[in-house]
N, CA, C and O of each residue as an XYZ file, in Angstrom:
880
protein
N       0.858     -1.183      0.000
C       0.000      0.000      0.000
C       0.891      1.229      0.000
O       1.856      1.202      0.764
N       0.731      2.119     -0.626
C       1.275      3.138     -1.040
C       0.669      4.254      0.205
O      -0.486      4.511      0.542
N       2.327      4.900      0.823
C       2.041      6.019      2.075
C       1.661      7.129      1.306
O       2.233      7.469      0.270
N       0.746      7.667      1.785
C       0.348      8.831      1.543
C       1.712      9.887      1.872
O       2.323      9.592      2.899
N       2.262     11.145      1.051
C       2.969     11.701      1.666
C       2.023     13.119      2.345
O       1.051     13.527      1.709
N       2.399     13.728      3.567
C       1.875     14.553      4.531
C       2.652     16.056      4.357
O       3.761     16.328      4.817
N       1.727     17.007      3.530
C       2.706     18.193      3.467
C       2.769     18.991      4.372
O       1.673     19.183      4.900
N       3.451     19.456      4.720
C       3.885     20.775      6.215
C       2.954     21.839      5.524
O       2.933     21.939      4.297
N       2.005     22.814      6.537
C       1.058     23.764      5.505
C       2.430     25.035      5.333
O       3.297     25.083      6.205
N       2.449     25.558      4.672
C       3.100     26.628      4.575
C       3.435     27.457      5.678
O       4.601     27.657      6.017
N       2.278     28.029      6.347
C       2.425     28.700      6.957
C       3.154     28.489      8.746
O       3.422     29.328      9.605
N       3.256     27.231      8.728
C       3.922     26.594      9.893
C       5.382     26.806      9.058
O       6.045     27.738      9.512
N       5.785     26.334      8.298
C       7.210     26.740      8.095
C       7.461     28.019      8.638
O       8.122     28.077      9.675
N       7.044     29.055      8.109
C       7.480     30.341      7.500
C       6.766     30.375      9.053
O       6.525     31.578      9.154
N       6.361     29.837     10.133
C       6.775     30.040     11.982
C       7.805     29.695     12.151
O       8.573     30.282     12.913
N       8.041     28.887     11.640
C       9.399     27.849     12.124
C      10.862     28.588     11.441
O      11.834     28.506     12.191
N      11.036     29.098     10.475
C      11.462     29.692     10.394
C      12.043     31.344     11.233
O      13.016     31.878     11.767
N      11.011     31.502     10.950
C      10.700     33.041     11.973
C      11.151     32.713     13.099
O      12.004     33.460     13.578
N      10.649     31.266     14.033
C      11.143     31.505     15.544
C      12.778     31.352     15.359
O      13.488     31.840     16.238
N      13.479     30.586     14.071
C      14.708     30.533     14.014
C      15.253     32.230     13.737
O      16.053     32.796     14.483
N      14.951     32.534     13.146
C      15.443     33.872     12.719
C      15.393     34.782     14.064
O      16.467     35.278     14.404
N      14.245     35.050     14.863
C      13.949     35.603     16.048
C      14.703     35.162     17.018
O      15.350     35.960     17.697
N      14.757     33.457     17.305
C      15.919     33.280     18.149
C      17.354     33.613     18.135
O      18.035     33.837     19.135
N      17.744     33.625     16.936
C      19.298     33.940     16.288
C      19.338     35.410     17.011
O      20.059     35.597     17.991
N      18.537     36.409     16.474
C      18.719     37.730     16.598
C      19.097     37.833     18.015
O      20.206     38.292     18.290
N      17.979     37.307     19.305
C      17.773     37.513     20.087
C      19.009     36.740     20.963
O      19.488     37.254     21.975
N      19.438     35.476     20.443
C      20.843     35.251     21.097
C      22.375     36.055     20.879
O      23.442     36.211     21.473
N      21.751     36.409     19.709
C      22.934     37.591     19.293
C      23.027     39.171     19.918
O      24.032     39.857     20.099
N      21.879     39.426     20.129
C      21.733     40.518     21.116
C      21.968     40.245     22.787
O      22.015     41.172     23.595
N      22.046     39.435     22.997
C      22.461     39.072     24.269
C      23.561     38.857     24.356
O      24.190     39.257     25.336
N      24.262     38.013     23.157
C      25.717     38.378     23.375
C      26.207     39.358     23.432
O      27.322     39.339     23.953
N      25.706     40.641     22.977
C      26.100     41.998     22.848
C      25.899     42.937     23.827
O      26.501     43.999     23.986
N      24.856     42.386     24.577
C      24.741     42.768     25.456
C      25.330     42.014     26.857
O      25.635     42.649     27.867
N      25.394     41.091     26.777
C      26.627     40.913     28.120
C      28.196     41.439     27.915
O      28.986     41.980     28.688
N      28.277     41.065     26.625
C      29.954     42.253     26.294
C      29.622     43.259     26.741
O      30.275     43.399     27.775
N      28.865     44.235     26.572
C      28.646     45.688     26.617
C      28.712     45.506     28.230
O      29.344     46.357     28.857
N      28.173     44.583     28.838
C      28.088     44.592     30.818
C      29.432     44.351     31.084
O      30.038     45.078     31.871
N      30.009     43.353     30.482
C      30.932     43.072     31.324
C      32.577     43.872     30.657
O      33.699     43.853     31.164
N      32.166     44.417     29.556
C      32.859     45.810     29.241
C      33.095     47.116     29.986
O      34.080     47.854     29.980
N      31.569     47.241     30.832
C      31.304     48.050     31.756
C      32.163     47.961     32.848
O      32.971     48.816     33.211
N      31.919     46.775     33.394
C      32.390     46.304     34.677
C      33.957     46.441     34.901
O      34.436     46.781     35.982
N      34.658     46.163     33.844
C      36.025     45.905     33.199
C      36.801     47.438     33.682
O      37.889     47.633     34.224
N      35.639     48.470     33.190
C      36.563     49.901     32.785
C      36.162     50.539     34.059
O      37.036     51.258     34.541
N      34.913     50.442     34.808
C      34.581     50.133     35.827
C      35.516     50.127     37.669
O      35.486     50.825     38.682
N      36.158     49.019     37.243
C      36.984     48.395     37.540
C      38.781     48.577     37.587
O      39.734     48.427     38.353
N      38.460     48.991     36.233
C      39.961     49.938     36.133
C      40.217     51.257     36.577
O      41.309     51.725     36.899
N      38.747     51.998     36.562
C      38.615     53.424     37.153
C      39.030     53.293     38.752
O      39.876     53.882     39.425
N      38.292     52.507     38.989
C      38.442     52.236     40.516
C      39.962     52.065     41.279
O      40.386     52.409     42.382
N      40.496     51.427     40.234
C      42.039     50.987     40.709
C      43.012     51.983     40.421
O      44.111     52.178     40.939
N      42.275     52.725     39.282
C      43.175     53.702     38.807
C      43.508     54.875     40.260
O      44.495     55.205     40.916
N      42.010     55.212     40.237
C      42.206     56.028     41.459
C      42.874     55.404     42.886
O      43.669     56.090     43.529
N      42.579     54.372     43.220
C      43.880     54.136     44.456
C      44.958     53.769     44.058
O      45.826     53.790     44.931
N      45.262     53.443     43.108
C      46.962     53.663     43.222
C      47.483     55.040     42.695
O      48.704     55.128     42.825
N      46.939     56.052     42.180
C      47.114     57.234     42.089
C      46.674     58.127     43.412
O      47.219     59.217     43.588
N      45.708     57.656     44.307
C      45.863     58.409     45.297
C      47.156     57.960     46.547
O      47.763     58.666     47.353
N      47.200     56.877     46.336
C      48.371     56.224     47.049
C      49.305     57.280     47.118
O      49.548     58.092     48.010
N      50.083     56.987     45.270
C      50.929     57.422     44.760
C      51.277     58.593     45.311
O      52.430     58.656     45.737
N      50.308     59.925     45.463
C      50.079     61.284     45.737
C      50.358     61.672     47.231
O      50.747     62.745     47.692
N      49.978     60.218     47.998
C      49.842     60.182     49.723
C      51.003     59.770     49.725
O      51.202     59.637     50.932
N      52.369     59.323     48.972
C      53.314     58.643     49.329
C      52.693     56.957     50.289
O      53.289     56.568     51.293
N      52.137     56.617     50.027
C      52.181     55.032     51.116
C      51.790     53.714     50.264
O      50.982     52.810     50.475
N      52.702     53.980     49.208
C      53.150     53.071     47.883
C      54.553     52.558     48.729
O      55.136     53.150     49.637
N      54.813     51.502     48.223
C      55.883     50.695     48.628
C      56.939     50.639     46.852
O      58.074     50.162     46.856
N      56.518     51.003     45.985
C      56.816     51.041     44.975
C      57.823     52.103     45.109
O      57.797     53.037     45.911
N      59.024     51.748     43.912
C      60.128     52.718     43.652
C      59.956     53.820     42.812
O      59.111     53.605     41.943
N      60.663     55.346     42.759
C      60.222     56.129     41.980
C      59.602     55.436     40.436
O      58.462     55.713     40.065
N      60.501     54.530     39.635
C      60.539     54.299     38.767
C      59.508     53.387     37.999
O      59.210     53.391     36.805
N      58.875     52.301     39.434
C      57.413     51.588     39.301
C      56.914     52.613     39.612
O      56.382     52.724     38.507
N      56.473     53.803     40.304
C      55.235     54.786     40.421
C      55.357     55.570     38.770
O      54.263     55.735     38.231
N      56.090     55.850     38.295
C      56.206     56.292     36.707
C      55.640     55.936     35.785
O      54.979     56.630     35.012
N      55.990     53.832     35.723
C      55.919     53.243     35.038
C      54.365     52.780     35.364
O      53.983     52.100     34.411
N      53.500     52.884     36.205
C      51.677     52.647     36.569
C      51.574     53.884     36.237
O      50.597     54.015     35.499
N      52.078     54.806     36.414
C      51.405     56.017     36.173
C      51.351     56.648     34.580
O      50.546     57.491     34.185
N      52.335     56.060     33.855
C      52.625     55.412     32.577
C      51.422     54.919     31.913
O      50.865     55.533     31.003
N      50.927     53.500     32.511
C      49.993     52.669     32.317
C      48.361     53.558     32.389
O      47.425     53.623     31.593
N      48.528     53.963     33.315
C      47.296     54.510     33.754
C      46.828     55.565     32.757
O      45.703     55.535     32.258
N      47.770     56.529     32.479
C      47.443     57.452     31.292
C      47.096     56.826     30.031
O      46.307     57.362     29.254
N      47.818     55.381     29.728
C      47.518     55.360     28.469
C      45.923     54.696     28.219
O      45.507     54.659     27.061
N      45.181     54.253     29.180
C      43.729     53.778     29.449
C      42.710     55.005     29.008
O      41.518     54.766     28.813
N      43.147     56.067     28.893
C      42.668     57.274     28.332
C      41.553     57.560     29.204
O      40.629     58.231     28.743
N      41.494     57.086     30.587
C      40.223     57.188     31.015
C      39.322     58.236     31.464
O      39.626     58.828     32.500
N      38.136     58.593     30.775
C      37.558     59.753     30.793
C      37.191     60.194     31.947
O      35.972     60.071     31.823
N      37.338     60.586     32.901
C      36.869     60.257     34.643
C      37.547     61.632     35.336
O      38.746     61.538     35.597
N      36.859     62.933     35.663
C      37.486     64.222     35.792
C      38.363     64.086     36.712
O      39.411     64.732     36.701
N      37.947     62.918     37.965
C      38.753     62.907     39.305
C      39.988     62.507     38.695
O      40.939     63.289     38.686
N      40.094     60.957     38.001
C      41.236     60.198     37.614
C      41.963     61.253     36.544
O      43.127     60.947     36.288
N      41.548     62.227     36.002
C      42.139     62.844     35.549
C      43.097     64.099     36.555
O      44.278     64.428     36.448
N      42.505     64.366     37.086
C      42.554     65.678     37.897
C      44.197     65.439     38.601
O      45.204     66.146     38.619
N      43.817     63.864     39.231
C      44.952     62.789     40.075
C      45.771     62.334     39.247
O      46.681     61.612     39.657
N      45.647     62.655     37.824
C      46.754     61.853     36.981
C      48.068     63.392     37.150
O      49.225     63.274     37.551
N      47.451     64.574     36.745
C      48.135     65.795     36.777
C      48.462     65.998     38.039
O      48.738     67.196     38.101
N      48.611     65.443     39.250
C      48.440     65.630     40.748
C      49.850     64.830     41.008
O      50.929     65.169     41.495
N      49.434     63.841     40.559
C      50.501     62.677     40.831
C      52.155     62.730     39.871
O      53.325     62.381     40.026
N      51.374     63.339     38.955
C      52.322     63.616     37.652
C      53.597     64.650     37.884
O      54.798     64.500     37.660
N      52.763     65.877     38.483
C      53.777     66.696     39.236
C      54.881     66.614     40.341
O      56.015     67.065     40.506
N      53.879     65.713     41.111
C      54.802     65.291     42.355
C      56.153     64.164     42.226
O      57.096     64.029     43.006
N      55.873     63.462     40.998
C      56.895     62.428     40.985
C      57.838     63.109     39.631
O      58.957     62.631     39.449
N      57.427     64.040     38.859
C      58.533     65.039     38.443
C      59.540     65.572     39.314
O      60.758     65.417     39.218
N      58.727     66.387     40.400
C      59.484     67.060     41.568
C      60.520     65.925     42.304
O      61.626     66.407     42.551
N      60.384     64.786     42.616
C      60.862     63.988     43.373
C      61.618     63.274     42.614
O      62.314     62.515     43.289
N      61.808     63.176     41.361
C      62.776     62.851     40.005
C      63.854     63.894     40.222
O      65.031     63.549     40.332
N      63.415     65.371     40.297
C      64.374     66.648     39.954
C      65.400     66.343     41.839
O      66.613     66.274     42.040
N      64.589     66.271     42.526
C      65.203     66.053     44.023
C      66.228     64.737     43.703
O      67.431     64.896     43.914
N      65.726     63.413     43.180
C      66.701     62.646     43.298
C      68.213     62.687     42.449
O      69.377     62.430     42.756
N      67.387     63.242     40.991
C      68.922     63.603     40.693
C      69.804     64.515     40.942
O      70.828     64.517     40.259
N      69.618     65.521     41.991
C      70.104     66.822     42.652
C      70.811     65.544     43.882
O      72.038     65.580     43.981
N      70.336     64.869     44.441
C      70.821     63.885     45.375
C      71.656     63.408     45.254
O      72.382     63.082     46.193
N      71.973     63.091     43.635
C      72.783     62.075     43.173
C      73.425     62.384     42.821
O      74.368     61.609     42.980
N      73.923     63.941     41.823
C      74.906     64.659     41.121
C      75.676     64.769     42.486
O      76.878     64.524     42.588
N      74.847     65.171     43.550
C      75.724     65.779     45.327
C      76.491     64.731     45.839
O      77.632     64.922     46.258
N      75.919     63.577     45.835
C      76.667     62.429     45.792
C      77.930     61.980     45.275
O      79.030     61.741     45.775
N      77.287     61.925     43.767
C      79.015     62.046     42.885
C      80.053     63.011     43.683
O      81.078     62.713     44.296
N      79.348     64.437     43.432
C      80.340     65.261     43.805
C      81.755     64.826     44.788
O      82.968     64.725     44.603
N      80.798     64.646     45.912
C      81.478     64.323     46.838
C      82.353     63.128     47.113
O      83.363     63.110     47.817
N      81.690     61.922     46.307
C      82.502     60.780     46.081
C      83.907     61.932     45.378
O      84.935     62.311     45.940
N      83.531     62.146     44.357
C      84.303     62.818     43.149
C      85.560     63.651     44.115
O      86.750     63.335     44.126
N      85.192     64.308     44.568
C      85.922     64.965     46.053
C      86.876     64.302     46.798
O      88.046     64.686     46.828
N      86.412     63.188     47.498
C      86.990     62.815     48.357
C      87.828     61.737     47.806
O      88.544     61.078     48.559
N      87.760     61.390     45.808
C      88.730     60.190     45.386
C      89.627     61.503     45.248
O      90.799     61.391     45.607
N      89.217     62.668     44.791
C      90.348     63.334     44.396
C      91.742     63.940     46.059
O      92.960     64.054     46.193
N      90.947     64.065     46.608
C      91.372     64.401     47.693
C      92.514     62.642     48.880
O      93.437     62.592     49.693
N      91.813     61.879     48.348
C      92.767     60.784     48.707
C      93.900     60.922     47.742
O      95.039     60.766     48.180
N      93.679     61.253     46.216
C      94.522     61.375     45.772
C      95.757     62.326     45.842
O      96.899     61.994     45.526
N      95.390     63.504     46.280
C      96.229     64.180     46.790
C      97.140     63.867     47.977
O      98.365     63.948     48.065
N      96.243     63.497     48.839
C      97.214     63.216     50.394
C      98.131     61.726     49.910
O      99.068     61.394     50.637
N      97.768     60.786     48.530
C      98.691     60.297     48.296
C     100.364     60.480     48.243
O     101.414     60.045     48.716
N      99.792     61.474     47.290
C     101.188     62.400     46.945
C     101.999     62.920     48.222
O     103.123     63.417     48.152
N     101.331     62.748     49.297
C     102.611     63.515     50.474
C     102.750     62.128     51.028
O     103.263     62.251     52.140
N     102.530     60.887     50.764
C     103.479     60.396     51.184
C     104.738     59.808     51.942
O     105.044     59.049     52.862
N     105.376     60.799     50.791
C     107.305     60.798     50.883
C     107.452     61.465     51.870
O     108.410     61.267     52.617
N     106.321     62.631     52.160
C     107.036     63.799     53.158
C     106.366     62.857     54.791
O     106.982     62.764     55.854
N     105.096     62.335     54.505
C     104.409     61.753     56.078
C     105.848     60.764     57.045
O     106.214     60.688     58.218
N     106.437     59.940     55.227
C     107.395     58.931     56.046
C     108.646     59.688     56.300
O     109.336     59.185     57.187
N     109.103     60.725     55.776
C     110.018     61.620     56.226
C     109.959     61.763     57.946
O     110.791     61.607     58.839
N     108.678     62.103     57.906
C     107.998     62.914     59.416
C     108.196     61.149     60.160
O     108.910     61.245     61.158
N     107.927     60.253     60.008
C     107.481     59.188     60.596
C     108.862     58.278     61.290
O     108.924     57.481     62.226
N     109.725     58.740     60.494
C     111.169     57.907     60.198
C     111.529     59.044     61.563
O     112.124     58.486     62.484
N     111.267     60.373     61.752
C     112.279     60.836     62.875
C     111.576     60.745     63.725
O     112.247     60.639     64.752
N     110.595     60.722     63.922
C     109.924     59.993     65.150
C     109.948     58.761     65.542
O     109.079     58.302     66.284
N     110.699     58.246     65.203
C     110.530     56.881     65.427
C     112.120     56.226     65.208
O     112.406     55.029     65.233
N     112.969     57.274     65.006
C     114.647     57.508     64.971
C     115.005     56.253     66.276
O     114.613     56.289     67.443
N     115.631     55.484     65.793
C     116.490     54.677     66.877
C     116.804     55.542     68.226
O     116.258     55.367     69.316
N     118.119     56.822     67.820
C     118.392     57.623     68.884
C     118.420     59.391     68.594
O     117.505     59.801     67.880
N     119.051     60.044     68.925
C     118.745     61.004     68.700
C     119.535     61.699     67.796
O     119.133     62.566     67.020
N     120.994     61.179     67.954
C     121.987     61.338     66.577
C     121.055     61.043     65.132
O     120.999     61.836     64.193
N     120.449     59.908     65.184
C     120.081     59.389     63.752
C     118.849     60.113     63.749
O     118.561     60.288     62.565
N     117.768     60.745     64.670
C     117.041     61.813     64.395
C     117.252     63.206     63.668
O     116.500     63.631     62.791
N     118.231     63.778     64.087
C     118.969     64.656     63.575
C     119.429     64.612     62.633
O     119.638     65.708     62.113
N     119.825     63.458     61.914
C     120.466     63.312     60.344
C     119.533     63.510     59.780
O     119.451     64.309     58.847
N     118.229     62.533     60.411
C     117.116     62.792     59.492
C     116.368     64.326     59.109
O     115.725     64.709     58.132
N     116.685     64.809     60.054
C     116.113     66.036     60.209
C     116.978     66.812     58.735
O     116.450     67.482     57.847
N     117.993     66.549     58.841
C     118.634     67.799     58.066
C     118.368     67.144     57.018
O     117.860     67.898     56.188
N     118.481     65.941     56.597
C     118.151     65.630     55.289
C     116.544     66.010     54.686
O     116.343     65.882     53.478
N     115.405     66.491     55.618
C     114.632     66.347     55.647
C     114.134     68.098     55.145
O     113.231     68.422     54.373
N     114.922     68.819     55.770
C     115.055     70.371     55.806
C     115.551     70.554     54.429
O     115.352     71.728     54.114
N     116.319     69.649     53.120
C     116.193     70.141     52.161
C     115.136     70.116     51.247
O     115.341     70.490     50.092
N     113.837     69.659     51.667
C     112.248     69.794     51.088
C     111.843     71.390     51.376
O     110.795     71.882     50.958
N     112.894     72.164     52.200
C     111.912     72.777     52.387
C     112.504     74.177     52.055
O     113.634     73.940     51.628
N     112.369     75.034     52.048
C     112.679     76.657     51.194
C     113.655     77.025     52.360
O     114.743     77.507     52.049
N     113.301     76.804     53.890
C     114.192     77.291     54.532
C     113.712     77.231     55.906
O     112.508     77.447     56.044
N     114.242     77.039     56.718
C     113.778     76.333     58.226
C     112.709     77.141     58.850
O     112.201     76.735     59.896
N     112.324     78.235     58.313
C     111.573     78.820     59.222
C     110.127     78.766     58.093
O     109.260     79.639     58.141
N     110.081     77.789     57.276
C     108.667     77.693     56.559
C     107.755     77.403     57.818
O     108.017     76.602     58.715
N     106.392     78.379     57.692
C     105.073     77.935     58.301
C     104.639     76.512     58.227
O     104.344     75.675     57.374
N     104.731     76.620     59.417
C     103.942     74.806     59.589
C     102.679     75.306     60.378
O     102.702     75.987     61.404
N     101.075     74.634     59.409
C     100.207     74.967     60.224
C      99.411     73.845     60.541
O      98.981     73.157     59.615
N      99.200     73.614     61.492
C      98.295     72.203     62.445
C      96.557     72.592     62.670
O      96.080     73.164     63.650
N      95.983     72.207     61.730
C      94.402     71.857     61.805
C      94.142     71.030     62.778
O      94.423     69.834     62.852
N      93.356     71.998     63.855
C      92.685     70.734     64.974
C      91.440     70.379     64.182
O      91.242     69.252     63.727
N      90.411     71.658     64.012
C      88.980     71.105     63.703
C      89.087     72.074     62.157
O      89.746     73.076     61.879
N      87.978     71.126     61.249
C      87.344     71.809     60.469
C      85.516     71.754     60.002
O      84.752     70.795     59.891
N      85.321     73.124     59.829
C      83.862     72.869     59.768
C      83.179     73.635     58.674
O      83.270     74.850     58.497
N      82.509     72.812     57.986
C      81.466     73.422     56.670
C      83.166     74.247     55.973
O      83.288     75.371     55.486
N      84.209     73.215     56.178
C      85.130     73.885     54.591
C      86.167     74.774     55.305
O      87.293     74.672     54.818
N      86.020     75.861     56.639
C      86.796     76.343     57.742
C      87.551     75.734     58.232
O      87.024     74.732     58.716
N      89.100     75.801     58.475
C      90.416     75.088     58.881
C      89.892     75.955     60.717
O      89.175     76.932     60.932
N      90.470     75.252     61.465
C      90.476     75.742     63.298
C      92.064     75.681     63.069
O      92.308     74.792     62.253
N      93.011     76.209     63.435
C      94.204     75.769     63.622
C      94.948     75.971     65.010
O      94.511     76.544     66.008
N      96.051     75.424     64.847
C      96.565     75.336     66.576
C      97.472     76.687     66.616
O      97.373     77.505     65.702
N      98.163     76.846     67.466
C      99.550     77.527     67.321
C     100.550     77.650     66.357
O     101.524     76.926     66.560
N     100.584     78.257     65.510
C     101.532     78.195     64.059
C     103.010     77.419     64.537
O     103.420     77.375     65.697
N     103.420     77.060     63.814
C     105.053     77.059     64.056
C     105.537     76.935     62.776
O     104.930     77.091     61.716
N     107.405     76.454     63.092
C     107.961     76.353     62.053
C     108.601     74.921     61.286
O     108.218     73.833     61.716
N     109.440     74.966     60.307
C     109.343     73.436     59.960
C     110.525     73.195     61.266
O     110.190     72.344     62.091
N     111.415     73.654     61.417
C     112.888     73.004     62.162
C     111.958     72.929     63.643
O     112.003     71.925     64.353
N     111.368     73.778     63.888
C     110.545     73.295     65.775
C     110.108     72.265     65.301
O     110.873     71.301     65.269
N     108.968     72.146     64.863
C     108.731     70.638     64.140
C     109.224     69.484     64.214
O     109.039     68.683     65.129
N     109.827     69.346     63.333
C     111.181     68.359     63.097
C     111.607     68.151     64.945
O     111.283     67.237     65.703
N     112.240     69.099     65.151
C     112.707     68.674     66.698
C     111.272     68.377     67.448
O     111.593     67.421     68.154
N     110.177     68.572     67.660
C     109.019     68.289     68.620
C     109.053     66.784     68.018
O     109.174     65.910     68.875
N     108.983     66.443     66.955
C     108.942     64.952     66.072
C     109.801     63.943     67.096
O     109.505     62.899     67.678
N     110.751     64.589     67.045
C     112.071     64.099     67.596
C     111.934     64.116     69.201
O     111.830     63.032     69.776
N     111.931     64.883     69.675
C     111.208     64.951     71.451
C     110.151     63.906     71.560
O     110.466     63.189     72.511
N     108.966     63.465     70.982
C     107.848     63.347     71.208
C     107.416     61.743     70.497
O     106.411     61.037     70.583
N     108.389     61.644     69.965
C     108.891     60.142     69.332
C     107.376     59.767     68.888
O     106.776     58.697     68.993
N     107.059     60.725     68.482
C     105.701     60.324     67.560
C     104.802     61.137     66.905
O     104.275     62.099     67.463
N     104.542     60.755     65.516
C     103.574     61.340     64.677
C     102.059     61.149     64.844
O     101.382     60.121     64.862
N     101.789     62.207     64.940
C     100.097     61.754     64.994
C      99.625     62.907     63.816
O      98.935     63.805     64.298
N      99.794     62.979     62.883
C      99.390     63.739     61.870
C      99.425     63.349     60.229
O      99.618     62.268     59.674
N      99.209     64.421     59.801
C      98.950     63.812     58.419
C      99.039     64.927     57.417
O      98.208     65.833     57.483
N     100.249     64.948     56.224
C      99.584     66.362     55.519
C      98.554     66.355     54.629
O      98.136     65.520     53.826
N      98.116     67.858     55.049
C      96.935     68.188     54.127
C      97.307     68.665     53.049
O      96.918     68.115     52.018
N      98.439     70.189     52.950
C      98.524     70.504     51.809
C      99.782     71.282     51.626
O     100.617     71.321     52.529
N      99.877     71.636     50.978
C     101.442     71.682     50.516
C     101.835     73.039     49.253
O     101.651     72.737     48.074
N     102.198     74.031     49.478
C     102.735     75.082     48.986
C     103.996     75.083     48.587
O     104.827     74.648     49.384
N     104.458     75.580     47.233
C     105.618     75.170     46.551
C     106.201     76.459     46.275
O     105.381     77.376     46.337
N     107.553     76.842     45.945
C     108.156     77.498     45.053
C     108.326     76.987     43.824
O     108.147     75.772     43.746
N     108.738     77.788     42.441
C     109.185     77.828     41.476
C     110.231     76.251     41.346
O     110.477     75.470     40.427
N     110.594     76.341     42.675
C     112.009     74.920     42.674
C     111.745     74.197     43.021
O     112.534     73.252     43.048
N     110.142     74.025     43.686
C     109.392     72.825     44.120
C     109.859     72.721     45.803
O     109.632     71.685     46.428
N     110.358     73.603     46.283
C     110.887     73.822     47.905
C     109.356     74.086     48.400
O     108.396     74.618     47.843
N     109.518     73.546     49.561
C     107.954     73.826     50.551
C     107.930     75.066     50.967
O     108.799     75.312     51.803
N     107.273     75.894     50.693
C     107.099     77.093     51.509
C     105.892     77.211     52.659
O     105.927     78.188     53.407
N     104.856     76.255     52.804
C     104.251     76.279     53.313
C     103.374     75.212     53.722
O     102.673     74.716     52.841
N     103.280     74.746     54.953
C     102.930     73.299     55.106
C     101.518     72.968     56.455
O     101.507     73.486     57.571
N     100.781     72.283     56.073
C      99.471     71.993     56.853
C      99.697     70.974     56.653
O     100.098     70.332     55.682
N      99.202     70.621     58.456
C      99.008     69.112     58.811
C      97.303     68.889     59.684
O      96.651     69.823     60.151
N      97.070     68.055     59.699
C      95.998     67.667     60.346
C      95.985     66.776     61.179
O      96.444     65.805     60.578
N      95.676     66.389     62.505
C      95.502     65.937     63.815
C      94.503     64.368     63.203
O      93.407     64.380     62.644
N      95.385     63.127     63.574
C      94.407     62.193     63.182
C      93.848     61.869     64.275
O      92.928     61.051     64.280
């Protein structure tokens, strides 16, 4: 027996259809619309963070180094985020870690300096030396004959026995304090009396012939 075939009426398709078409739309709008929420939430979210670590930043009570507060604050600008406060705090924060950039490298040039200073300044008191062990050798002379040799051999460094010898007790902010002036030959003999150096030269004044004309020591 031959099946009858059963036609679908038209107009049930063209439902069936439709609820496909209607459903499509309507799942597609929902996808668009939870992006759009959770897009929200996202920037949301970033506003929020933006502002405490920029108010942090501003309060100083970041644990972060100049160079991580730069580098978020870096980040943060480039989010473009439209937000008057987060803006307001971007120019807030922006200033302050300029200023504290200009302070650290003022810190750091002062630093050098002074390193810079004090290699040059070792380098100098290198150079005396010859004259400290001069001073060291008659103090420390076996007897007093061989003090005395030393002495005179010692007196041709210098322009002429009565060169200024000056003794720095204190110095302050760059100001020498000095003791009682004397001369090189008292010197030499107190060296010799006193069988000991406790000094050190600082600096050293020359003639044309390289003779000492003028001599500072400092109290170690």
């Amino acid at each position: 027996m031959r099946k009858q075939r059963i036609k679908t009426p038209w107009f049930v398709l063209v439902f069936f259809l439709a609820t496909i078409i209607i459903g499509g739309l309507s799942s597609c709008n929902s996808k668009k619309k939870l992006a759009k929420e959770q897009a929200a939430i996202a920037y949301n979210t970033r506003v929020k963070q933006a502002k405490r670590d920029l108010t942090a930043m501003l309060n100083g009570t970041t644990s972060w180094t100049l160079d991580e507060q730069f580098k978020r604050l870096n980040t943060i600008k480039s989010y473009n985020i439209d937000d008057p406060q987060v803006k307001d705090l971007i120019v807030k924060v922006e200033n302050k870690l300029n200023a504290e950039k200009a302070v650290a490298a003022r810190k750091a040039e002062e630093e050098r300096l002074q390193k810079e200073e004090a290699a040059k300044k070792q380098a100098e008191l290198a150079k005396y030396n010859a004259i400290n062990q001069r001073f060291e050798a008659i103090a420390h002379a076996g007897s007093y004959a061989e003090a005395d040799n030393l002495i005179n051999e010692t007196m041709s460094i210098f322009s002429s026995p009565d060169v200024p010898v000056l003794i720095i007790i204190d110095q302050v902010d760059g100001v020498n304090d000095y003791d009682r002036p004397t001369t090189a030959i008292r010197f030499l003999n107190y060296l010799k009396d006193m069988k000991a150096y406790k000094f050190a030269v600082d600096s050293v004044k020359r003639n044309a012939e390289g003779k000492i004309t003028e001599l500072e020591l400092i109290k170690k």
